[in-house]
C-alpha positions in Angstrom: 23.1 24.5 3.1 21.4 25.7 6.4 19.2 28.8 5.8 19.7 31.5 8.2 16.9 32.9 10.7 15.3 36.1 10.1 13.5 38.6 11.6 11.2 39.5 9.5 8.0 39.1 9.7 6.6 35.5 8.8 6.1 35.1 4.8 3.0 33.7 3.6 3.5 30.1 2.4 4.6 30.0 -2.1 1.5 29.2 -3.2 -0.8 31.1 -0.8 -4.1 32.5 -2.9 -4.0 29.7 -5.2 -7.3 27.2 -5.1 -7.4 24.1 -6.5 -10.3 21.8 -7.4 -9.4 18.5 -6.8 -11.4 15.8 -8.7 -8.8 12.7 -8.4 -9.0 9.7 -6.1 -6.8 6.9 -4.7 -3.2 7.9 -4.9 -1.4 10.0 -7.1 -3.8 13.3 -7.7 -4.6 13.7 -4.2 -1.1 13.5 -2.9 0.0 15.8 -5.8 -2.7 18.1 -4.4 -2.0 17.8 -1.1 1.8 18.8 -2.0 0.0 21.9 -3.3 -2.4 22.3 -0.1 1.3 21.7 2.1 2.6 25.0 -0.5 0.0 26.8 0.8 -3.2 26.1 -2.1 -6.4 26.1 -0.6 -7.4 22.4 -2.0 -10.9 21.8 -2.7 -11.3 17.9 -2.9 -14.9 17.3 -4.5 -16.3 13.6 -4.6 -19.3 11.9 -5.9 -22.0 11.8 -3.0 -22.0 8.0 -3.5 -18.9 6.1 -2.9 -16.7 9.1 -3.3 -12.8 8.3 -3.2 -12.7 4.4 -2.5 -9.2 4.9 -1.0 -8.8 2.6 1.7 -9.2 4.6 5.0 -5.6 4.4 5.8 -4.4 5.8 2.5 -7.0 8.4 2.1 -6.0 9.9 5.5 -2.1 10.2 4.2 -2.7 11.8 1.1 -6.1 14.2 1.8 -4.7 16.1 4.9 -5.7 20.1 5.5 -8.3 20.0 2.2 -11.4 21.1 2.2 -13.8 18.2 1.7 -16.8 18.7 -1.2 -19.8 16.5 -2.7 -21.0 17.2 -5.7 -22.6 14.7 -8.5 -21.3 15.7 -11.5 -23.5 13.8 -13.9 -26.3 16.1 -13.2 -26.5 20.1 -14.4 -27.1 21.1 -11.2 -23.6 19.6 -9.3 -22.6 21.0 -13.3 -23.5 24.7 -12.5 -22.1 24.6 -8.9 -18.7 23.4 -10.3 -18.8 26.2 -12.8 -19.4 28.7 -10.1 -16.4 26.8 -7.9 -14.3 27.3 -11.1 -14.9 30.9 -10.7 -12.3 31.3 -8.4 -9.8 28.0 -9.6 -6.4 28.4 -10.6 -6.0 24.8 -11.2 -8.4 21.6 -11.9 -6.8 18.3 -11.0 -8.1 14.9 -12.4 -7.3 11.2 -12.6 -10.0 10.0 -14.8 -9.9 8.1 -18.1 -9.5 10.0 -21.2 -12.9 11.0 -22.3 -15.0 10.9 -18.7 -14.6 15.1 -18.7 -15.6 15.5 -22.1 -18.6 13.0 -21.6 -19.7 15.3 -18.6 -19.0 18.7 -20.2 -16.2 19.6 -18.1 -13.5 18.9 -20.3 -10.6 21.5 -20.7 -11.9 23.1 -23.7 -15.6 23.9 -21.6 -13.6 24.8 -18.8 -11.0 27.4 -20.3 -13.6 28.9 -22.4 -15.4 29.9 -18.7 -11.7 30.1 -16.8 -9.0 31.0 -19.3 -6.2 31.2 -17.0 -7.1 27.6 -15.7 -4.4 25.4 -15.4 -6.1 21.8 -16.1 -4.3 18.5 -15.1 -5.3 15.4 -16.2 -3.3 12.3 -14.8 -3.7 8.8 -16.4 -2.0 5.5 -17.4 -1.0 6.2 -20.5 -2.3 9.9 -21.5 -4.7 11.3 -23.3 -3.9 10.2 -27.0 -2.0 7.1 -28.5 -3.5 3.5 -28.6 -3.7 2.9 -25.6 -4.9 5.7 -23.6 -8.4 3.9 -22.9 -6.7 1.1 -21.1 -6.5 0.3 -17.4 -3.4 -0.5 -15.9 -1.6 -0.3 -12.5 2.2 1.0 -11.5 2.8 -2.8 -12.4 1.7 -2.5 -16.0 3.4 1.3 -16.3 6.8 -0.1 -15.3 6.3 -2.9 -17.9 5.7 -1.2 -20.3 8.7 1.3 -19.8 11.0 -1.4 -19.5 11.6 -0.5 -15.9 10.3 -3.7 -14.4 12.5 -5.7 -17.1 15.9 -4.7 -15.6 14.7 -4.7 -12.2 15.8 -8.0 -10.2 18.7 -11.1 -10.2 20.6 -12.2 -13.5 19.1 -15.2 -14.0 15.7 -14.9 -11.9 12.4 -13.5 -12.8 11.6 -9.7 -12.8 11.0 -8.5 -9.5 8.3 -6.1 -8.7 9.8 -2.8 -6.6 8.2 -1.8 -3.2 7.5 1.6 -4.4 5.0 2.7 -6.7 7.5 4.6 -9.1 5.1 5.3 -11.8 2.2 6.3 -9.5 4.8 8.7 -7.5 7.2 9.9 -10.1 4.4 9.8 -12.8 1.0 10.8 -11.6 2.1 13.0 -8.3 5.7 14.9 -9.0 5.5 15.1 -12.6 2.1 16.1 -12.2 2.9 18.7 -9.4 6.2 20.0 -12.0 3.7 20.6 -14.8 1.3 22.2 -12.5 3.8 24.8 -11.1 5.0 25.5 -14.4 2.1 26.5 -16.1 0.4 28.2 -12.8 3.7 30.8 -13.4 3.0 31.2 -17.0 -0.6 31.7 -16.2 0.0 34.6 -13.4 2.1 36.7 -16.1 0.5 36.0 -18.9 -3.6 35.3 -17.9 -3.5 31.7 -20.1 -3.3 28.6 -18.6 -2.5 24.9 -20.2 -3.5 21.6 -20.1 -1.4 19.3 -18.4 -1.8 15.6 -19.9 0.3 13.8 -17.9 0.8 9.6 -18.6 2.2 8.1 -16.0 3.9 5.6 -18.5 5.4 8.4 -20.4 6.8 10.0 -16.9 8.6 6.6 -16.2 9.8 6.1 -19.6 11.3 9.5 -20.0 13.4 9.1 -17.1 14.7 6.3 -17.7 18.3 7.7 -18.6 21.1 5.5 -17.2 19.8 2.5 -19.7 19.2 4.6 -22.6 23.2 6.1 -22.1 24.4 2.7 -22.3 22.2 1.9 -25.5 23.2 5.0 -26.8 26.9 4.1 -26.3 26.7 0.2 -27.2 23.7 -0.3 -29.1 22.1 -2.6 -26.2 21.4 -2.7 -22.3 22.7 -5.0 -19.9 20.4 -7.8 -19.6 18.7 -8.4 -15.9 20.5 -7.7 -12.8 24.0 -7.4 -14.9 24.5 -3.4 -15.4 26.3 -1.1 -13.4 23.5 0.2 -11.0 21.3 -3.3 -11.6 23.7 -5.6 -9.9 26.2 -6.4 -12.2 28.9 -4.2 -10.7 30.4 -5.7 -7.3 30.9 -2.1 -6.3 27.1 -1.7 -6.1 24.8 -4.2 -4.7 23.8 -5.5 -1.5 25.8 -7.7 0.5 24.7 -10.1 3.7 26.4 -9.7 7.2 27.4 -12.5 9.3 24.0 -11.6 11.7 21.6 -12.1 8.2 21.7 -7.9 7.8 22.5 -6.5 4.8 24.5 -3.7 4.0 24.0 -1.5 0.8 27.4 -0.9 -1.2 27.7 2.3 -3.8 31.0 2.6 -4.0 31.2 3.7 -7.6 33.7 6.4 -7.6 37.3 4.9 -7.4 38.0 7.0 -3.7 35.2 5.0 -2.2 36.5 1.8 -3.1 39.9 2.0 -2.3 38.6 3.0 0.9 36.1 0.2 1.3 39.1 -2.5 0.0 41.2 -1.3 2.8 38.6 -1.7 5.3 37.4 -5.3 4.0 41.5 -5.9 4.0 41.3 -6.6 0.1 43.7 -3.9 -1.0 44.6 -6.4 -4.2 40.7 -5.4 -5.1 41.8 -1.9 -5.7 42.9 -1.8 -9.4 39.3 -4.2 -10.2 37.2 -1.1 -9.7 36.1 -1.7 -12.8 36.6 -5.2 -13.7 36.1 -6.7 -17.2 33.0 -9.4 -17.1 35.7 -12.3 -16.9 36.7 -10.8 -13.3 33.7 -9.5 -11.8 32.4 -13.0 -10.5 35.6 -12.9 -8.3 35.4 -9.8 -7.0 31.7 -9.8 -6.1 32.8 -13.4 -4.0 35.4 -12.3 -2.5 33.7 -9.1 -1.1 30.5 -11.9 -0.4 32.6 -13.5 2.2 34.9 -10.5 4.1 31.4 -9.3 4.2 30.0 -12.5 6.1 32.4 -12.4 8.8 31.0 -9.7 11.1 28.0 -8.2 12.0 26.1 -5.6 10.2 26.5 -3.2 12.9 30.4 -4.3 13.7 30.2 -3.5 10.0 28.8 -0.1 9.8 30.8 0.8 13.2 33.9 0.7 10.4 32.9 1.8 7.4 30.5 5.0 8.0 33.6 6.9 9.7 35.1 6.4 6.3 32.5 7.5 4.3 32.5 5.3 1.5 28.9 4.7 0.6 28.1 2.0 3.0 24.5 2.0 4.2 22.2 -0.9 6.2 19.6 -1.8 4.1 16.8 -1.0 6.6 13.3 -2.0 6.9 10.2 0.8 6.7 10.1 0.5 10.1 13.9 1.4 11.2 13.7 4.2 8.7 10.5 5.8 9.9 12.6 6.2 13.5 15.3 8.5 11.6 16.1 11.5 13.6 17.4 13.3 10.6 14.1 12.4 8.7 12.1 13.5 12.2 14.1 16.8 12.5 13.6 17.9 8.3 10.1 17.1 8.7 10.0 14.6 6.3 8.5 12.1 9.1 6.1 13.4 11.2 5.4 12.1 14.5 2.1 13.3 16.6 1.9 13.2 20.3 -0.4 10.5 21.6 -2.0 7.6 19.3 -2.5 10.1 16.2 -1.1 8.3 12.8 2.1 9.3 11.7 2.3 11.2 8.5 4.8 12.0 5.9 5.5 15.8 4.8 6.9 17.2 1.7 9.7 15.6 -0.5 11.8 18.9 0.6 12.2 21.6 2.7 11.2 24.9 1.3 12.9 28.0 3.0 10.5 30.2 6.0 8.0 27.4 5.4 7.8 25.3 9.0 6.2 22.2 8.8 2.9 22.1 10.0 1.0 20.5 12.4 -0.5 17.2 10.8 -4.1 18.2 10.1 -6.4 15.6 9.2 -8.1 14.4 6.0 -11.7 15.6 5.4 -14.7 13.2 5.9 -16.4 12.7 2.5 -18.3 16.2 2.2 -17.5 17.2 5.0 -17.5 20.8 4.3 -20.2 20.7 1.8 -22.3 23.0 3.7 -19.7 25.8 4.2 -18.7 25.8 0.7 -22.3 26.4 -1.1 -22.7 28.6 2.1 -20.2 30.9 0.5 -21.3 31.0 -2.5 -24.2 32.1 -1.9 -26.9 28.9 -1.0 -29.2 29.1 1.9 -29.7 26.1 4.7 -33.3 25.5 2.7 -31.5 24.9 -0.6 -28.6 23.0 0.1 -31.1 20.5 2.3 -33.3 20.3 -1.2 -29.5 19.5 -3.7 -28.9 17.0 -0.6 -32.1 15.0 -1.0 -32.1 14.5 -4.6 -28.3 13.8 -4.8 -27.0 16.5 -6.3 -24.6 17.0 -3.3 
């Protein structure tokens, strides 16, 4: 749908007067937060005045951009007492800890909505904040294990094959985090209460994991490994190599699309295998194999897009990041000169233009400015400096 211009006067961005405290490192809190900062949040990110967020440089810079950059050692009352006057002011406190670190510092929900009642508190871990497990460390490799993700994911036959996306630390610790945030930040400006937000990134993966919990709903069991209907097991969608080495992406799963693509590949006797019992599928996914290897991918795609029947190149990171479409919606965005690219938000929000890229904060890099406005002289903020409070 294509919004239509207005003249009215430019709208302040959704989330305009909303400030966040952002305590999370690496990956999933501080892109969470900066898809809050993009909303329009003012995004304070606080780290320790030691090694701070131990992102790699790179990383930090994608995730971090337009906040405003805080030290502040929390393991000491005084760093305590200038958070509590920062959550004066804070709709929403964002952390990535393990469960127990807050509560060990005194800044765990039940402190913190006893000063800020209408604080929404998000806390974003492996595997939440109660069950067995919640004090174990894992990566997006252990989440998707554990979830059964990683399990279906690969060739029948071959070992378990690890996806080039972090899906647990994405889906898991940044949208579902950013869905529970939004959620409660409405219920808090109508009602003055906010919530805790415990969100596991195993539990995230796990609870959308519907396709294979349909089919053990309907049979009792899931297809084993690279044998279901969107694993690999379905000729009508999975990947297919060109005669150049390219491959092309099939999804025909609707019956129009394939009695499109069978014309095309001159197969019309595939058309009634749409769905083919287990005995046939090995001869369908051949045949297809080989019309496939006897052109080009792009002699290929010069056919089959025009008939829109779910027919894509299987592209490398590189390819896609030239997309005009993605350049145009703002997804990709692509500064002048030798700036890094960066990516924007996951969708386009109506009267909100993408901004200009704005860079990540250097570790406390507004430090000063923020105790300045609270209220803290040049002389004192030089004393918290020296003994390490900031």
């Amino acid at each position: 749908m294509t919004v239509p211009p207005t003249c009215d006067p430019p709208r302040p961005p959704p989330l305009a007067g909303v400030r966040v405290l952002d305590l999370s490192r690496l990956l999933p809190g501080p892109l969470c937060a900066q898809h809050l900062c993009e909303l329009g949040a003012t995004v304070i990110k606080i780290e320790d005045p030691g090694a701070g967020d131990y992102a790699r440089p790179a990383m930090r810079e994608l995730v971090n951009r337009g906040k405003i950059g805080l030290t502040l050692n929390l393991k000491c009352d005084e760093g305590r007492e200038i958070f509590f006057q920062l959550l004066a002011n804070a709709d929403v406190v964002l952390e990535g800890f393990r469960p127990g670190v807050m509560q060990r510092l005194g800044l765990d929900y039940a402190e913190l909505s006893r000063r800020r009642p209408s604080l929404v508190y998000c806390a974003i871990s492996g595997y939440g904040q109660s069950g067995a497990r919640r004090h174990a460390a894992g990566h997006d490799i252990n989440y998707l294990s554990r979830s059964g993700v990683l399990d279906m994911t690969g060739e029948g036959g071959g070992p378990p094959v690890i996806p080039g996306f972090l899906i647990s630390d994405i889906l898991g610790g940044t949208l579902s985090a950013a869905t529970g945030i939004l959620a409660a930040l409405v219920e808090a400006r109508q009602t003055g209460r906010g919530r805790f937000i415990d969100v596991s990134m195993t539990d995230a993966v796990m609870a959308h994991n519907v396709l294979p919990l349909a089919e053990y709903n309907e049979s009792g069991s899931v297809h084993a490994r690279g044998t279901g209907s969107h694993t690999g097991g379905a000729a009508r969608y999975r990947t297919y190599a060109a005669r150049d080495g390219r491959f092309l992406a099939v999804g025909a799963q609707e019956k129009k699309f394939w009695d499109l693509l069978c014309d095309a590949l001159e197969l019309p006797e595939l058309k009634p295998l749409h769905s083919p019992d287990d005995a046939r599928a090995p001869d369908v996914e051949r045949l297809l194999r080989r019309a496939f290897a006897t052109r080009d991918a792009a002699d290929w795609l010069s056919v089959l897009e025009p008939l829109d029947c779910c027919v894509t190149a299987v592209r490398s990171f590189e390819e896609a990041l030239r997309d005009p479409d993605f350049r145009s919606r703002g997804t990709v965005r692509a500064p002048a000169a030798d700036a890094p690219m960066s990516l924007g938000l996951p969708f386009v929000v109506s009267e909100l233009a993408p901004s200009a890229p704005k860079a990540a904060p250097r570790q406390g890099e507004h430090t000063d400015t923020v105790l300045g406005e609270l209220g803290f002289g040049r002389d004192t903020i030089a004393s918290l400096r020296s003994r390490g409070v900031i």
